[in-house]
N, C-alpha and C positions, 0 to 999 in steps of 0.2 A: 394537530398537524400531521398530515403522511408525505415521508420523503423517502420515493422511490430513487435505488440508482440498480442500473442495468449493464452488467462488462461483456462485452464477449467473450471471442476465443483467445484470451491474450497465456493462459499459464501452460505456457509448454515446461515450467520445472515450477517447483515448491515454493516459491517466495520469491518477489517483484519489486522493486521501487520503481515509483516516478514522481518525477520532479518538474516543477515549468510554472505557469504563471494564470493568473486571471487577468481580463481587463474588461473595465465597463465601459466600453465604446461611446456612452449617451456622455460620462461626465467628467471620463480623463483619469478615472482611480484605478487602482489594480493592486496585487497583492500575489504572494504564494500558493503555491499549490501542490502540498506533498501526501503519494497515496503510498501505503506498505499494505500490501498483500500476500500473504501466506493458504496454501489449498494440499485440502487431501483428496483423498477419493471422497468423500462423504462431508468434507464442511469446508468453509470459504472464509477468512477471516484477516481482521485489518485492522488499519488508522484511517483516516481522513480528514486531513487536516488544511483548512484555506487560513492565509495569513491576510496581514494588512485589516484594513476599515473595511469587516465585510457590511454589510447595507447601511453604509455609512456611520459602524459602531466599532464598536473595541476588537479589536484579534479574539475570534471565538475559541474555544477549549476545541483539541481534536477530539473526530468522534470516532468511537471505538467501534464496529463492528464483526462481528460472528452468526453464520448463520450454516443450518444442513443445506445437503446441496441433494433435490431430489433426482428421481428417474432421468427427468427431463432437460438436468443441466439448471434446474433454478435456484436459488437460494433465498431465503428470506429473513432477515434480523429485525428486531424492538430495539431499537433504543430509547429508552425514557429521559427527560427530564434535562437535555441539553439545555444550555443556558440561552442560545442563540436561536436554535431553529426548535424547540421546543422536544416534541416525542418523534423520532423518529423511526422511517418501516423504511427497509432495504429491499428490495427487489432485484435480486442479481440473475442476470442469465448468463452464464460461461460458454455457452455455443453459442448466440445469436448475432456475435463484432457488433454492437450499438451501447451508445450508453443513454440512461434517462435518471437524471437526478429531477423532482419532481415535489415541489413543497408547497403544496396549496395552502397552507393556514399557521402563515409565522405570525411566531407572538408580537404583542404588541400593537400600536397603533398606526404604524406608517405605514408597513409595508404588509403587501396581501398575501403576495405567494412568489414560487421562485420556481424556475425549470428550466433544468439545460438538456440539449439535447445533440449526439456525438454520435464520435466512433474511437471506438478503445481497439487496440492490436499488439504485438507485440513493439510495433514501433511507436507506441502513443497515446495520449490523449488530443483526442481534436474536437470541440464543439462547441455551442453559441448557448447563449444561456437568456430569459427577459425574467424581470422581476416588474412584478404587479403594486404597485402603489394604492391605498385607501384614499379613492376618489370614488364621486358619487357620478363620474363618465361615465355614460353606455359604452358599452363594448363596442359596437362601431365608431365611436367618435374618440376613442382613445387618444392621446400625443403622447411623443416620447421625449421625456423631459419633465412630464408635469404628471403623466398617469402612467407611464411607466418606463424603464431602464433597460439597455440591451448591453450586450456584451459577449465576449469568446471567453475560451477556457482552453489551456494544451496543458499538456507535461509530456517529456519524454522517461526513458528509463534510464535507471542508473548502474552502469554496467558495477557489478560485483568484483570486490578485490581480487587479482590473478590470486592462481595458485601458485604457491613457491615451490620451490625444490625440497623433495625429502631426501635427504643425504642417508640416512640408516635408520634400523629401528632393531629392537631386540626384543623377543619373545617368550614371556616363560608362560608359568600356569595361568597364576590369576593377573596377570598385567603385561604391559603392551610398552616399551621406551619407546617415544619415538624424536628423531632427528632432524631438523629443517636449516635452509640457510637462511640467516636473517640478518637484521640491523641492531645494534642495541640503542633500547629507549622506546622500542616500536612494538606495539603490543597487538599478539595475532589469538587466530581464532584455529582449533584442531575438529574435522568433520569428519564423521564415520560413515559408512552407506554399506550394509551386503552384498551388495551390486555395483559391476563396473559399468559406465556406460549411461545412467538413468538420474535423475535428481531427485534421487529420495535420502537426501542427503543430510543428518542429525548433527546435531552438537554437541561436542565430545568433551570441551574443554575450552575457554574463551578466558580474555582480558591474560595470558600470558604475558609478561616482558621479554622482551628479544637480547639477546647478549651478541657480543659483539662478533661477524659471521657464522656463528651457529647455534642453536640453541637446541631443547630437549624439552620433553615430558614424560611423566610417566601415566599412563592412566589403568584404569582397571581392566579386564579381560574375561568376559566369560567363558571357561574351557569347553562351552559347547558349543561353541564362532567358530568351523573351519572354513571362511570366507569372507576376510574383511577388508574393508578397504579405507585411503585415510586421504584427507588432503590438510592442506594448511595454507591460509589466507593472515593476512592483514584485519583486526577485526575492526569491523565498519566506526 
């Protein structure tokens, strides 16, 4: 089985969620729909994950992908050996705004194949999807209900925890204090980036507890950094 999906131009920074639902319009079922996308210059990589009764079976395993991203904005991943949609191939294009997920040959006996077909942006997933049924119909004579299934698919995105306030930080050789205001019991995340201004934004420090209006850390320092920069969130 080959399952192409196809994103546009939706990664104006390093890492995306979105969140929303499926629904099969032929028979009244639906289910979740959560994508995590992370992108560098050079590879494109994720989860993808559908909930609920997808082809009227068990909540499938999410599927993991990673793939380079060439010249042209495409990307391509293998995944082998998923339990539900069998071996899957990713075909991502990051310039194109469309998307094509694209399963001609799921396992097992009932169902045939599966394709949806959208538009990905920064504000979305939107598209319709049919899944193909093992019936011995001709293609012209096809019904929906008995030879095959339709349905949509959305998710929106899911805005990222604000930044909080850094109250101080103190500097020596090899390490970095830094100071935020926070809640205690609420455990945040510390992000470093060289650059002000741009989302090439690292993980410095994560699953913190928060103490009660202010908290701290310390972290390492390389004394060749004369330009760093820091935030602090909530961690997801």
């Amino acid at each position: 089985m080959v399952l192409s999906f196809v994103i546009g131009p939706v990664f104006e920074c390093d890492a995306a969620r979105f969140q929303g639902i499926w629904n099969n319009t032929t028979f009244g079922s639906d289910g979740g729909v959560e994508l995590d996308v992370e992108l560098t210059e050079s590879r494109l990589s994720g989860v993808l994950d559908l909930g609920g009764f997808v082809f009227g079976a068990t909540d499938p395993d999410p599927v993991v992908f990673d793939a380079p991203i060439d010249e042209s904005g495409v990307a391509t991943a293998h995944v082998v050996g998923n339990a539900t949609f069998g071996d899957l191939t990713f075909a991502i294009d990051t310039r194109a705004g469309t998307l094509l997920l694209d399963a001609p040959d799921v396992p097992g006996t009932r169902i045939q194949s599966m394709v949806v077909n959208g538009n990905f942006s920064p504000a979305g997933i939107a598209g319709t999807y049919r899944i193909e049924f093992e019936t011995l119909t001709p293609p012209g004579a096809r019904t929906e209900g008995i030879d095959f299934a339709l349905g949509t698919m959305s998710a929106a995105p899911v805005a990222p925890a604000a930044p909080l306030r850094i109250t101080g930080f103190f500097v020596e050789a090899n390490q970095i204090e830094i100071h935020w205001s926070s809640t205690e019991g609420v455990t945040y995340r510390i992000e470093s980036s060289p650059r002000p201004g741009i989302d090439a934004w690292e993980i410095a420090a994560d699953g913190l507890t928060g103490s009660a209006r202010e908290s701290s850390a310390t972290l390492p320092r390389d004394p060749s950094d004369t330009s760093l920069y820091f935030r602090v969130s909530e961690s997801p």
